[in-house]
VOGU-3710 file (C-alpha; in Angstrom, 3 decimals, decimal comma):
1> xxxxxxxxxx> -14,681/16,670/-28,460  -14,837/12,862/-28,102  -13,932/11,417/-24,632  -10,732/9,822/-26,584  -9,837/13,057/-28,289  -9,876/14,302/-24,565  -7,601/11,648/-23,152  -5,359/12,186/-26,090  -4,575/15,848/-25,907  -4,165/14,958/-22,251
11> xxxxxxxxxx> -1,481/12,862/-22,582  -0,265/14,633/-25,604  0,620/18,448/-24,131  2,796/17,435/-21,789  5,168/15,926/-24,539  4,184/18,782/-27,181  5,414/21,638/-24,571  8,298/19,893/-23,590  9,360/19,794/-27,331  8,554/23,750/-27,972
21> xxxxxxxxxx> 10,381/24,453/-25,031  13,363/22,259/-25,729  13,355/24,121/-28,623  14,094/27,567/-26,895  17,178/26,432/-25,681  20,556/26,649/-27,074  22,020/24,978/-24,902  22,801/21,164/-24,864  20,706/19,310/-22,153  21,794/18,176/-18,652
31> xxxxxxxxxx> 20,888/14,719/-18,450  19,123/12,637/-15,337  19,514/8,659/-15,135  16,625/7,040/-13,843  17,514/3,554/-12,560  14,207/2,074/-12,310  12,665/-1,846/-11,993  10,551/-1,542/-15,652  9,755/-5,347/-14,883  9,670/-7,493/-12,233
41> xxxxxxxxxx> 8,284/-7,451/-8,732  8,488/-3,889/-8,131  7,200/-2,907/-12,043  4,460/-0,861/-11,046  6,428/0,845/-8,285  9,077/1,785/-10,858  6,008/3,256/-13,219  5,085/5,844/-10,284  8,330/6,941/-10,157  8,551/7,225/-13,932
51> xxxxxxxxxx> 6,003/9,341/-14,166  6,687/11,600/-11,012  10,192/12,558/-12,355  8,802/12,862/-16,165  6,197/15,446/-14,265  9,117/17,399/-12,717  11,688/17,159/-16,220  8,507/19,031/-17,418  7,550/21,209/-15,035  11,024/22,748/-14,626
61> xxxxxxxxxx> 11,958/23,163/-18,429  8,705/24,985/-19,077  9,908/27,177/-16,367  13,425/27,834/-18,853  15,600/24,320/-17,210  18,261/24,463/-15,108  20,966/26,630/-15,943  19,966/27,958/-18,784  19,540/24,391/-20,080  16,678/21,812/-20,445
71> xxxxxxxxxx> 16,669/18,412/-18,522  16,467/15,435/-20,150  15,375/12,102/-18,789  17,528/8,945/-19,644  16,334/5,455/-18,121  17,383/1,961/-17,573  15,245/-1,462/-15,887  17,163/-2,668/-13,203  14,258/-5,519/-12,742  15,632/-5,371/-9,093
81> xxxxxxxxxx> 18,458/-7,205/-9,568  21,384/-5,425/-8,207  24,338/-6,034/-10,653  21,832/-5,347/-13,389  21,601/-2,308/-11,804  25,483/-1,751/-10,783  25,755/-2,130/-14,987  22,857/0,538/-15,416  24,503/3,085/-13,901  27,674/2,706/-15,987
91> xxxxxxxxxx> 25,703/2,864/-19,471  23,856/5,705/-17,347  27,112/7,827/-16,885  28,638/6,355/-20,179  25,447/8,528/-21,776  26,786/11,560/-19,986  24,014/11,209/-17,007  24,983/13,793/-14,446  23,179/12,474/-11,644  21,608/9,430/-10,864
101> xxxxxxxxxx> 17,826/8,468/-8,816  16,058/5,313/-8,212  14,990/1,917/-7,165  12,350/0,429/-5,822  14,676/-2,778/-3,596  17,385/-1,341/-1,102  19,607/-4,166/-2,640  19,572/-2,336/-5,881  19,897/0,879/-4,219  22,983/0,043/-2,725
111> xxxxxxxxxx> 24,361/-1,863/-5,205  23,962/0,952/-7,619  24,926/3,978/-5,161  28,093/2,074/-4,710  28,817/2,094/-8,411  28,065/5,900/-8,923  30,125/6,669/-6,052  33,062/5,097/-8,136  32,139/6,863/-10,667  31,678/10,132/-9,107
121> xxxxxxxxxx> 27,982/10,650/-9,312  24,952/11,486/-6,981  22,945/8,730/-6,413  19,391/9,618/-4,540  17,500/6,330/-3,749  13,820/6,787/-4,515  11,955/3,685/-2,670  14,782/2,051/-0,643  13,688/1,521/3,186  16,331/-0,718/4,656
131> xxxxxxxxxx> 18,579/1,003/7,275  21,654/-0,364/5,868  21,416/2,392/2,605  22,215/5,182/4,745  23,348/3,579/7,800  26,139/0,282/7,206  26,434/0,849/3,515  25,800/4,406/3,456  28,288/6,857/1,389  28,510/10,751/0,341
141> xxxxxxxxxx> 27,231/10,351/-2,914  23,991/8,301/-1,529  20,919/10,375/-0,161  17,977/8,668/0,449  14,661/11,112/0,173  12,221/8,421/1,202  12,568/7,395/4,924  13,801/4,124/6,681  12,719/0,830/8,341  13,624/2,374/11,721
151> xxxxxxxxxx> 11,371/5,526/10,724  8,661/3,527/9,990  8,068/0,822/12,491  9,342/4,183/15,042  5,644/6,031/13,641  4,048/2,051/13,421  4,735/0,831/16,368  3,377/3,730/18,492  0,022/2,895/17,451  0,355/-0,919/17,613
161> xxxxxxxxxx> 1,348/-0,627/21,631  -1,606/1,249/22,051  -3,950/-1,936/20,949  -0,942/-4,608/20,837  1,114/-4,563/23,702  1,919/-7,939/24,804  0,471/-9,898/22,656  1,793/-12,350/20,118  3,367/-11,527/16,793  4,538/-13,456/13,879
171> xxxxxxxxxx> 7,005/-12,438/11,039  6,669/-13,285/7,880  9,539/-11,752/5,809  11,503/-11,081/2,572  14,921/-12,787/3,020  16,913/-9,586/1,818  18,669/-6,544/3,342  14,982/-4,158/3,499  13,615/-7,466/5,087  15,938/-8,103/7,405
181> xxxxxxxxxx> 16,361/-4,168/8,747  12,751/-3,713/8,512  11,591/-6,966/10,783  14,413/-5,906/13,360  13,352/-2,208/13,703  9,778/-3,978/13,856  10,573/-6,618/16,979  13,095/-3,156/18,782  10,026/-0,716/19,118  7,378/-3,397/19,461
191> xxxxxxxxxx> 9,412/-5,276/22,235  9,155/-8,781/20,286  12,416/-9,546/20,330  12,203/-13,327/21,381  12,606/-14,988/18,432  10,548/-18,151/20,500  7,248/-16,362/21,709  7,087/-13,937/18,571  7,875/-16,326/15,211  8,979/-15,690/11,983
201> xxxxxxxxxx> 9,576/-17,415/8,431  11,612/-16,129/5,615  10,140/-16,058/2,391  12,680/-15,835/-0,710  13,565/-13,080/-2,575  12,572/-12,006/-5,266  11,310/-15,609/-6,693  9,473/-17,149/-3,760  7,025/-19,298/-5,270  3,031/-19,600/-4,684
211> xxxxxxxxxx> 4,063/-22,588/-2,671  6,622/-21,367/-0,794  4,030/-18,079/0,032  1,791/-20,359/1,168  3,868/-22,876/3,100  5,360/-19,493/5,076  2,004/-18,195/5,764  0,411/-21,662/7,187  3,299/-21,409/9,875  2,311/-18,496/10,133
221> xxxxxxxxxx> -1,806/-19,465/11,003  -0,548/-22,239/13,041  1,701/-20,478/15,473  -1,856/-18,375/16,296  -0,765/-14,976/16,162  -2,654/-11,922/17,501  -0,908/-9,747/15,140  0,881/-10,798/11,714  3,389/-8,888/10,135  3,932/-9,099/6,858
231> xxxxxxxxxx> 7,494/-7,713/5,829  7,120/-8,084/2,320  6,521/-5,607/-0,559  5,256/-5,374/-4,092  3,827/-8,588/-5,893  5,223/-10,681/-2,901  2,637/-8,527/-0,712  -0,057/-8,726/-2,857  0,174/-12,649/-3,176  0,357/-12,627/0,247
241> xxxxxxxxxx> -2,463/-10,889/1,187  -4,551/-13,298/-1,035  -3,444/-16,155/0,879  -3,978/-14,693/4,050  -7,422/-13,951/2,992  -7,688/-17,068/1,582  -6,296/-18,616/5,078  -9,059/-16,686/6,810  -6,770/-15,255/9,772  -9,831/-14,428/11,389
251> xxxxxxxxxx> -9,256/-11,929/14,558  -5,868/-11,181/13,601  -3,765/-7,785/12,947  -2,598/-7,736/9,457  0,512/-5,007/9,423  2,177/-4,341/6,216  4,792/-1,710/7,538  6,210/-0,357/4,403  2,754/0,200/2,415  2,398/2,645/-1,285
261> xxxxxxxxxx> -0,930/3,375/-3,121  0,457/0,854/-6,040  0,471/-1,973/-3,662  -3,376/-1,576/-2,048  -4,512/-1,086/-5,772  -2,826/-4,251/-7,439  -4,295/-6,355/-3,762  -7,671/-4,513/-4,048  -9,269/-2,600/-1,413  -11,334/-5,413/0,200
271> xxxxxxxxxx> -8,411/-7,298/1,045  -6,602/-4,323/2,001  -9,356/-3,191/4,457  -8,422/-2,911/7,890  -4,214/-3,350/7,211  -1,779/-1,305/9,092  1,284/0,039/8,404  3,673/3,611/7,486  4,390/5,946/4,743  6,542/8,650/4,074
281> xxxxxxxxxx> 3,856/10,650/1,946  0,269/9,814/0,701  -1,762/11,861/-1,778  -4,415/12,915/0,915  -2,012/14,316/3,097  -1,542/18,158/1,621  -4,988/18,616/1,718  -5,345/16,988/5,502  -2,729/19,090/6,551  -2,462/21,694/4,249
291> xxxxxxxxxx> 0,565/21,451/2,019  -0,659/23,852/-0,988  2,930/23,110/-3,143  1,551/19,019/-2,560  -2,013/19,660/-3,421  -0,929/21,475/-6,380  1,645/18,247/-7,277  -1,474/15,821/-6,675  -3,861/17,733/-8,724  -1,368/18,202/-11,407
301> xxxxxxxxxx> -0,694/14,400/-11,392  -4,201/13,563/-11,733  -4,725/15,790/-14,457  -1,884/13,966/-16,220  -1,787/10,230/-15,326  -5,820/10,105/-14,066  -4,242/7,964/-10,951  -3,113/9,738/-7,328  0,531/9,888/-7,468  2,295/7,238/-4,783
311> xxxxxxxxxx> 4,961/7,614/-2,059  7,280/6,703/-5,080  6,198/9,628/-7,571  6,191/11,498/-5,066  9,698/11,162/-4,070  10,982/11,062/-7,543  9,117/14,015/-8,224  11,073/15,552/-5,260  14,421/14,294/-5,972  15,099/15,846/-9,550
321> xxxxxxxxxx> 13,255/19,376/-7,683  15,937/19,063/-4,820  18,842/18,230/-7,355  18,141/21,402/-10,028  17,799/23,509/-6,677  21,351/22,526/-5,517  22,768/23,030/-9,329  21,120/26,417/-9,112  22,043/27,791/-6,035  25,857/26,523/-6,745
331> xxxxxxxxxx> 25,649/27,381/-10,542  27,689/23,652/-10,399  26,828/20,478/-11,915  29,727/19,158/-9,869  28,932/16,578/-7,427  31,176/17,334/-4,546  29,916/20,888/-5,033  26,591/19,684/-4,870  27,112/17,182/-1,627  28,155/20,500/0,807
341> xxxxxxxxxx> 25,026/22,670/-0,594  22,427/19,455/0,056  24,250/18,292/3,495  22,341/19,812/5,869  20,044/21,590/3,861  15,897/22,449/4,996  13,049/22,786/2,355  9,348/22,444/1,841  7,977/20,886/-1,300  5,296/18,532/-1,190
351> xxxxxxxxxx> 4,482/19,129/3,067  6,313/20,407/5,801  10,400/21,093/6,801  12,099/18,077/5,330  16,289/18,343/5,661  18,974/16,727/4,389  20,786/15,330/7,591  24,530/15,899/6,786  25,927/12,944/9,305  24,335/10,283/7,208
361> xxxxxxxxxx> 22,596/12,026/4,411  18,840/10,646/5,348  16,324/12,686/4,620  14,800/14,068/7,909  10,490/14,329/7,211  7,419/13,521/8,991  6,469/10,201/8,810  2,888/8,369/9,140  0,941/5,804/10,911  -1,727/4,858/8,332
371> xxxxxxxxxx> -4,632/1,982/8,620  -6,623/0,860/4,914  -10,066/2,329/4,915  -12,822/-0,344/4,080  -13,864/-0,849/0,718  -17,131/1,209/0,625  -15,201/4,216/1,647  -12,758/3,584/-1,001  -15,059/3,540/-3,873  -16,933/6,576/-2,706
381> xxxxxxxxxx> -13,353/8,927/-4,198  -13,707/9,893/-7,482  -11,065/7,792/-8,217  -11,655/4,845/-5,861  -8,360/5,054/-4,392  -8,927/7,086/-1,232  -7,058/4,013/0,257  -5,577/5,577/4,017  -6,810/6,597/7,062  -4,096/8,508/8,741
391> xxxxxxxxxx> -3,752/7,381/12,205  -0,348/9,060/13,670  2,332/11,115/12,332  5,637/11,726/13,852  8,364/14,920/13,226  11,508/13,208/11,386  14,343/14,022/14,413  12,139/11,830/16,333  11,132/8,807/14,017  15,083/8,785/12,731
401> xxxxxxxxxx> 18,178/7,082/14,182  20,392/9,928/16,914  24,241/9,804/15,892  25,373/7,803/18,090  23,099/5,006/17,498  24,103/5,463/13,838  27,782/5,495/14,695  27,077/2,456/16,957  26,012/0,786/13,566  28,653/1,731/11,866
411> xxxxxxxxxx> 31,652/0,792/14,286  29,794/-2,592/14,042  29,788/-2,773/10,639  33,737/-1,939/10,630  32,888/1,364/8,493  34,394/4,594/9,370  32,160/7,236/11,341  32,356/9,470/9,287  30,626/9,347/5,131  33,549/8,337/2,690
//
């Protein structure tokens, strides 16, 4: 068989299996709404998460669906622009979508959970880090499975105030709500709050231009930073990086804390070498630790897509999982139904315990420090992307927000204390 025969029936069985087994059902299908940036900044982010939920659609009718009836994926671009996305979800439910995942920009995740809440629908947020999606503008039809800015620079930061502490940081940030929350979590753990000794520059979002990028990041160089932190994410972080390579911050601590695999590939792993920053999940770590369900996803993934899956596959992947087990341990499709049997609710999937924290509905998980390996060791995987090195790891009730300092938030932000 010819190496493009091969590739072909590859790509080809998934689809052909799904079809037989659609077939064995008499039943009309349930459908999912996948509110996902197609183009724009965050494109290749959105294609992870694509093909993680596809994987699981499959996966779980070739096991006979979910109640007797297949899953079917339905999908919309929000190009991470929030009221495209607020009008997604409506053609979403207007389609008959029974439940609704996504987004790779908290913006969009909010804007979007907000709409399916007034339309009565379960909205999981996919790749949404900024506090505010669980916290200030958090709701009981949002859950967020990926974690949050405070969970990440709570893991980070541990490991930068082993080599950092004291010394001078700079900020160089998107100028939205995941920007924002994720610089201020940043300057709490790493005690950089002075806005005077530790700098910063805003960088628009999501159209800052070359100049702009490079204007932020020779403030940046001048101000003489020991470590630079780079709150940006997709192709803003990858442009970034060039410039900063480019700029020859020589001596310096790049940290990227919010970091996927799609990100370090698109920037390339010699610019990538050395960077520091989190993740909720990365394809090495079932085997590190010894997650057989998440080698079995990675190795399933590969087979499929020839690429390790990212954080973002990953967590779509778990999403529609953790939705069809709610449905069928409720035998309900409906979503208040489904809110009391996820609130509160432990499971292992893809690694260890992860719950569904009923105060706030953020997914409780082990979180991890990670650092980019250098190139050479990158191109020795099969697949050149053996990208991190994981430095730390931290059990979710410690990384996350306690009650009170969520309720603190949200007395601030004049919301009730209690998920409406």
């Amino acid at each position: 068989m010819s190496p493009f025969i091969a590739r072909l029936s590859r790509c080809l069985l998934p689809t052909l299996l799904f079809g037989w087994s659609s077939l064995a059902f008499a039943a009309d299908p349930i459908y999912l709404g996948l509110n996902l940036p197609r183009t724009g900044q965050y494109a290749q982010e959105g294609l992870m998460q694509m093909r993680g939920a596809l994987l699981a659609v499959d996966e779980l009718n070739q096991a006979g669906g979910v109640l007797g009836r297949p899953l079917q994926l339905l999908e919309r671009d929000s190009a991470s622009n929030p009221e495209r996305a607020r009008r997604n979800v409506d053609e979403l439910a207007n389609e008959g979508a029974r439940m609704l995942f996504g987004g790779a920009s908290s913006a969009v995740a909010i804007a979007a959970g907000q709409r399916a809440r007034e339309r009565g629908l379960l909205y999981f947020g996919t790749l949404t880090y900024s506090n505010d999606t669980t916290g200030a503008a958090g709701h009981r039809y949002m859950f967020r499975e990926s974690y949050n800015a405070w969970m990440a620079a709570r893991v980070l930061s541990a490991q930068l105030q082993k080599q950092f502490a004291g010394k001078r940081y700079y900020y160089v940030t998107a100028d939205y709500t995941w920007g924002h929350s994720t610089e201020q979590s940043m300057r709490h753990f790493t005690d950089t709050t002075s806005t005077e000794t530790h700098g910063a520059t805003l960088v628009p979002f999501p159209n800052a231009s070359l100049r702009e990028m490079r204007e932020s990041l020779q403030k940046a160089k001048d101000a003489d930073p020991e470590v630079l932190v780079l709150v940006l994410f997709g192709e803003q972080m990858v442009k970034a990086m060039s410039i900063v390579r480019q700029l020859r911050f020589d001596d310096v601590q790049v940290v990227v804390p919010n970091l996927t695999l799609s990100m370090v590939e698109q920037a390339g792993p010699a610019v990538m070498a050395g960077v520091m920053g989190a993740v909720p999940w990365a394809w090495n770590v079932p085997a590190q630790f010894g997650y057989a369900r998440g080698e079995e996803f990675v190795g399933d993934f590969v087979e499929r897509y020839e690429t390790y899956p990212s954080s973002s596959a990953a967590s779509a992947y778990s999403i529609v999982y953790q939705w069809a087990d709610a449905v069928t341990r409720t035998g309900s499709l409906d979503s208040e139904t489904l809110i009391r049997a996820l609130e509160g609710h432990s499971y292992e999937l893809l690694k260890d315990t992860q719950t569904w924290r009923t105060f706030d509905h953020q997914n409780l998980q082990t979180v991890y420090a990670v650092r980019i390996k250098p190139r050479a060791e990158v191109m020795a995987d099969p697949l050149h992307q053996d990208y991190f090195e994981i430095l730390d790891s931290l059990a979710g009730e410690q990384a996350a927000q306690t009650l009170e300092q969520w309720q603190t938030v949200r007395r601030e932000a004049g919301q009730p204390l209690t998920l409406q």
